[in-house]
C-alpha positions in Angstrom: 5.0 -22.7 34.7 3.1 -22.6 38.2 2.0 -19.4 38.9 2.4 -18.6 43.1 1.3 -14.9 43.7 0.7 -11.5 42.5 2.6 -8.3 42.7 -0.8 -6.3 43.2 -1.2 -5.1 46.8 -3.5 -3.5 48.5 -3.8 -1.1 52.0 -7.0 -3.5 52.9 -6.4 -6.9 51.1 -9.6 -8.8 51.7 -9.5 -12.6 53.6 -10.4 -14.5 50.1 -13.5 -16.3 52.1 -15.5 -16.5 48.6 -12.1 -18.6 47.0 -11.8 -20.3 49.8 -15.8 -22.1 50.0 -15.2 -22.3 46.4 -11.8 -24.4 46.5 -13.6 -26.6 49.2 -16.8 -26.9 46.7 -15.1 -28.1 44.1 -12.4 -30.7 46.0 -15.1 -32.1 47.8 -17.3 -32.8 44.5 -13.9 -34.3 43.4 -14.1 -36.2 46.1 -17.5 -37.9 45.5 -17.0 -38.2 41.8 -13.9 -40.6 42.6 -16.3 -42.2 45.1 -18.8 -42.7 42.2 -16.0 -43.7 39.9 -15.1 -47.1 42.2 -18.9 -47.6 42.2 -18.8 -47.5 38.0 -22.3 -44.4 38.3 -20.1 -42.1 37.5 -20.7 -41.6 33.7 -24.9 -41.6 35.0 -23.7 -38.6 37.1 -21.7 -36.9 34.7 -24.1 -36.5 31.8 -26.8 -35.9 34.4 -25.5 -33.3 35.7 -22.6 -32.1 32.8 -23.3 -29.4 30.4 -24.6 -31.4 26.9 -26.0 -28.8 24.4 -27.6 -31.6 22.5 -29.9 -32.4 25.6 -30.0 -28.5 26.3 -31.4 -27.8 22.6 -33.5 -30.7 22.2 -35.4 -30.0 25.6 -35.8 -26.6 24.2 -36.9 -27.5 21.0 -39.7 -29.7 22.7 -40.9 -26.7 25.3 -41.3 -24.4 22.1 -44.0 -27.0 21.0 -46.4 -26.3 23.5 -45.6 -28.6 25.9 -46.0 -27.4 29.1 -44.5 -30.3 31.2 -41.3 -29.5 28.7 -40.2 -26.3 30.5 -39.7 -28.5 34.1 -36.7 -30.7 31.8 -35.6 -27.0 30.4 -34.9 -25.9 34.1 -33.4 -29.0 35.2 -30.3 -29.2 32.2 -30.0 -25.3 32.8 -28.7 -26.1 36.2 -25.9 -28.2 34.5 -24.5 -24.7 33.7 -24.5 -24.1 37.4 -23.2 -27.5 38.7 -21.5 -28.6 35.8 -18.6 -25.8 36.2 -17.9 -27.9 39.5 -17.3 -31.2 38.6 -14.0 -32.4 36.7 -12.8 -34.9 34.6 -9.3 -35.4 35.7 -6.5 -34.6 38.3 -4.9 -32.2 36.1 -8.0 -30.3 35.4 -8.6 -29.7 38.8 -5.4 -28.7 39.9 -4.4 -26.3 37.0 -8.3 -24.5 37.6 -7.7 -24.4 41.6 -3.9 -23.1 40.8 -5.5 -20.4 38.9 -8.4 -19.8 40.9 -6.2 -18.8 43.6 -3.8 -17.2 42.6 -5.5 -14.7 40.5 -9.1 -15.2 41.8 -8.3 -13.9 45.3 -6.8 -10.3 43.6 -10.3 -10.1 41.7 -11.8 -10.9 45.3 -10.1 -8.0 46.6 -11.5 -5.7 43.9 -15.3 -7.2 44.0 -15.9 -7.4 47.6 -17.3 -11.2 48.8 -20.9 -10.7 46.9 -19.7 -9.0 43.6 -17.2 -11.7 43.2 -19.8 -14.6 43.9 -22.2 -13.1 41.3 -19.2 -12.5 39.0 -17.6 -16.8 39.6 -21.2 -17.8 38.6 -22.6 -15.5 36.0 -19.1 -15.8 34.1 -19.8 -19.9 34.5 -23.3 -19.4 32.8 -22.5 -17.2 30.4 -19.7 -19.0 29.1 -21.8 -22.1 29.1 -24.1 -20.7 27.0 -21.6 -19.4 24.5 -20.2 -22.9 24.3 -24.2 -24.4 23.4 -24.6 -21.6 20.5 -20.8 -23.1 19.6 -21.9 -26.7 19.1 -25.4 -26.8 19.7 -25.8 -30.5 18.9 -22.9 -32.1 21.2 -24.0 -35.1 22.8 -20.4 -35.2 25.1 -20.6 -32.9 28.2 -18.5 -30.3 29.0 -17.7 -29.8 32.4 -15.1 -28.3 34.7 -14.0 -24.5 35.7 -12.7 -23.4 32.8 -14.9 -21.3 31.6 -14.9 -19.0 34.9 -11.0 -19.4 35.2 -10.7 -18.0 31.8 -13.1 -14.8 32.9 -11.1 -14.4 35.7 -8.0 -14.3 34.0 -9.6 -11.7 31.4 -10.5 -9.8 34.0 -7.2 -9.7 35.9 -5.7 -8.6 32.8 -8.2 -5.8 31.9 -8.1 -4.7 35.3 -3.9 -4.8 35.9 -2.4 -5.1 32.3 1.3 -4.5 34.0 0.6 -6.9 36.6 3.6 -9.3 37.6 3.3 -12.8 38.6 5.5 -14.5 40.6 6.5 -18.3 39.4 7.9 -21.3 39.4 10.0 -23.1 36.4 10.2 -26.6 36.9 13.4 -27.9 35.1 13.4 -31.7 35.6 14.1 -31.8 39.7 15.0 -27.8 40.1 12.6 -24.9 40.4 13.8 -22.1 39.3 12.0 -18.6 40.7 10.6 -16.2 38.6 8.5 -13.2 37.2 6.1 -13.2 34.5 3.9 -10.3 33.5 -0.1 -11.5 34.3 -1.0 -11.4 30.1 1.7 -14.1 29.4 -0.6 -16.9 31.4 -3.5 -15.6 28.4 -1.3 -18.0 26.3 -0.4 -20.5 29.2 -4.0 -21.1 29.8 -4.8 -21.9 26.6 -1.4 -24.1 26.4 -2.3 -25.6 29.6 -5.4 -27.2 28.5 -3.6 -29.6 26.4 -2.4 -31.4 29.9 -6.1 -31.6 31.2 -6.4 -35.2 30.0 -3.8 -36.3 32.7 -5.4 -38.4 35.2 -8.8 -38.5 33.5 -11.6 -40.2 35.3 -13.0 -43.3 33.8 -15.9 -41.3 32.3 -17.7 -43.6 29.2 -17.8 -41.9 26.1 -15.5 -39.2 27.5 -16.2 -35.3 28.3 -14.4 -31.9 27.0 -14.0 -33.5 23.6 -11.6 -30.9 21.7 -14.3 -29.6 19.8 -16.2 -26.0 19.2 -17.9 -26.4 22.2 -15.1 -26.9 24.6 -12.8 -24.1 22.5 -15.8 -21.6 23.2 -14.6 -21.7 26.6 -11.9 -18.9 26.0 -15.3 -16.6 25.5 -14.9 -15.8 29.2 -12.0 -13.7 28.5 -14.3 -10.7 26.9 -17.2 -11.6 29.4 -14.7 -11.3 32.2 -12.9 -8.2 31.4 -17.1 -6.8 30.9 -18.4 -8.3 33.5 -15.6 -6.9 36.1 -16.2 -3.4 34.6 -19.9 -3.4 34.9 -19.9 -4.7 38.0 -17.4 -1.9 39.5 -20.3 0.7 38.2 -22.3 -0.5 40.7 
């Protein structure tokens, strides 16, 4: 199933400017990643700058020692939560997360306002980054990729329009058949989806989004979404 659009409309539908620096963001770091892929630095690059709880904890552990100097390597993996939720491991990863992205990130958009929304991409990104370190705190593999926001946005969309319809397409061997699907049925497609993500994987050594705790603990962002939307509207 390919989701296409929504049914939710509104009398002053915002131009999705957030979605669309946010698509361009994460094709282009596609982009170099394939680059760094023919120059064989792209597993350097990926646990660099990936999301490994091991590394996380263990710098942790050192700057609750006393060391000082520790705290500078604490700041530096944090940012992996940041950049890390950028960078992907395959052609069908990417795809599926920018397929979601804008089709139901540009409704939540619309709701938010251009700031709200930003605050809301990255916070979800962190949050569910951190929930997937107290999964598996010693994972030496990173985890990296959108999912973890794409799953708040989808919890979101959900808590926010529960009756929601989604127009899609059925691919049936060469024919694509038309049709509606309520918004909560792509709560289970999401999490069926990520079986396909290994399609057109990068040649990454050692791997990344093992099947594992850690990775699992992605589907967090569904509560953090649907809280994070409301607590946002408050303000």
């Amino acid at each position: 199933m390919i989701p296409i659009s929504d049914n939710i409309f509104f009398f002053t539908r915002r131009n999705p400017i957030i979605i669309y620096c946010l698509i361009g963001i994460n094709i282009a770091l596609f982009l170099w990643e394939l680059k760094l892929e023919l120059d064989g630095t792209l597993g350097n690059f990926i646990n660099s700058w990936g999301v490994v709880p091991g590394q996380i904890n263990t710098a942790f552990a050192n700057a609750l020692t006393g060391n000082s100097a520790a705290w500078i390597v604490v700041l530096m993996r944090l940012t992996s939560l940041i950049v890390g939720m950028f960078l992907h491991g395959s052609f069908s990863q990417i795809l599926g997360n920018l397929i979601f992205l804008w089709v139901f990130g540009k409704t939540i958009e619309s709701v938010l306002g251009y700031g709200k929304f930003l605050v809301f991409y990255l916070v979800s990104g962190i949050l569910t980054g951190f929930v997937q370190i107290l999964a598996e705190p010693s994972l030496t593999v990173p985890l990296i990729g959108a999912n973890g926001t794409i799953t708040a946005i989808l919890g979101a969309y959900v808590f926010k329009f529960p009756k929601a319809k989604i127009d899609t397409i059925l691919p049936i061997l060469i024919v694509f058949i038309p049709v509606q699907l309520p918004a909560y049925f792509y709560l289970f497609w999401w999490f069926v989806q990520q079986i396909s993500y290994g399609i057109g994987s990068l040649n990454i050594p050692g791997g990344v989004n093992p099947a594992s705790n850690g990775y699992l603990a992605q589907f967090a962002g569904l509560f953090i979404g649907a809280a994070l939307i409301k607590l946002l509207q408050r303000f």
